[in-house]
N, C-alpha and C positions, 0 to 999 in steps of 0.2 A: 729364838732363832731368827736370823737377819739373813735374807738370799738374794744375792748380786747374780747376775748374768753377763756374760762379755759375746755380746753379738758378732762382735771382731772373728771369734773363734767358732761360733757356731757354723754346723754343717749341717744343717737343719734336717738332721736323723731323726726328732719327732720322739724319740724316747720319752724323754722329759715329759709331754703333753700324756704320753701313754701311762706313765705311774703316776701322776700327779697334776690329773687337767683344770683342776680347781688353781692350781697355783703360776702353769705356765702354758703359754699360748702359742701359735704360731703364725706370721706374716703370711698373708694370704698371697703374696706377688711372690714370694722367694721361698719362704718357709722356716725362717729364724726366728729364734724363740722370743717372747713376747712374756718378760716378768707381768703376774698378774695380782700378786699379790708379794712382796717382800718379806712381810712379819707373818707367815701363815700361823693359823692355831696347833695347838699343842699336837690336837688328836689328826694334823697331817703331817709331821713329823716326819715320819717313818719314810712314808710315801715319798716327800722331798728329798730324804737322803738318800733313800732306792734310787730317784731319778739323775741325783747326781751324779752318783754311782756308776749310773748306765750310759754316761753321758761320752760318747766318745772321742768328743773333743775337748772335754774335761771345762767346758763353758760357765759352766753353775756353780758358785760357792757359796759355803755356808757358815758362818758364826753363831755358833751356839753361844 
């Protein structure tokens, strides 16, 4: 799994951080998400595609 983020897009709704805070972060001045890891391990998966999922700016992609 490979996960891009496009700041451009983000509305910094914090989702992302909420399912999946091991992998994404948020800017402490604005509140846009912060890739923290790109290649996460297998067994956060799930979590990452929930957060994409939730994402209402649709900011987050992912290649499996």
């Amino acid at each position: 799994m490979k996960v891009t983020v496009d700041q451009d897009k983000c509305i910094a709704a914090g989702h992302c951080v909420m399912h999946a805070g091991a992998v994404f972060d948020q800017r402490d001045d604005d509140g846009v998400v912060i890739l923290l890891d790109a290649n996460p391990p297998s067994e956060l998966a799930a979590d990452v595609r929930h957060a994409a999922a939730m994402c209402p700016a649709l900011a987050i992609q992912i290649e499996e």
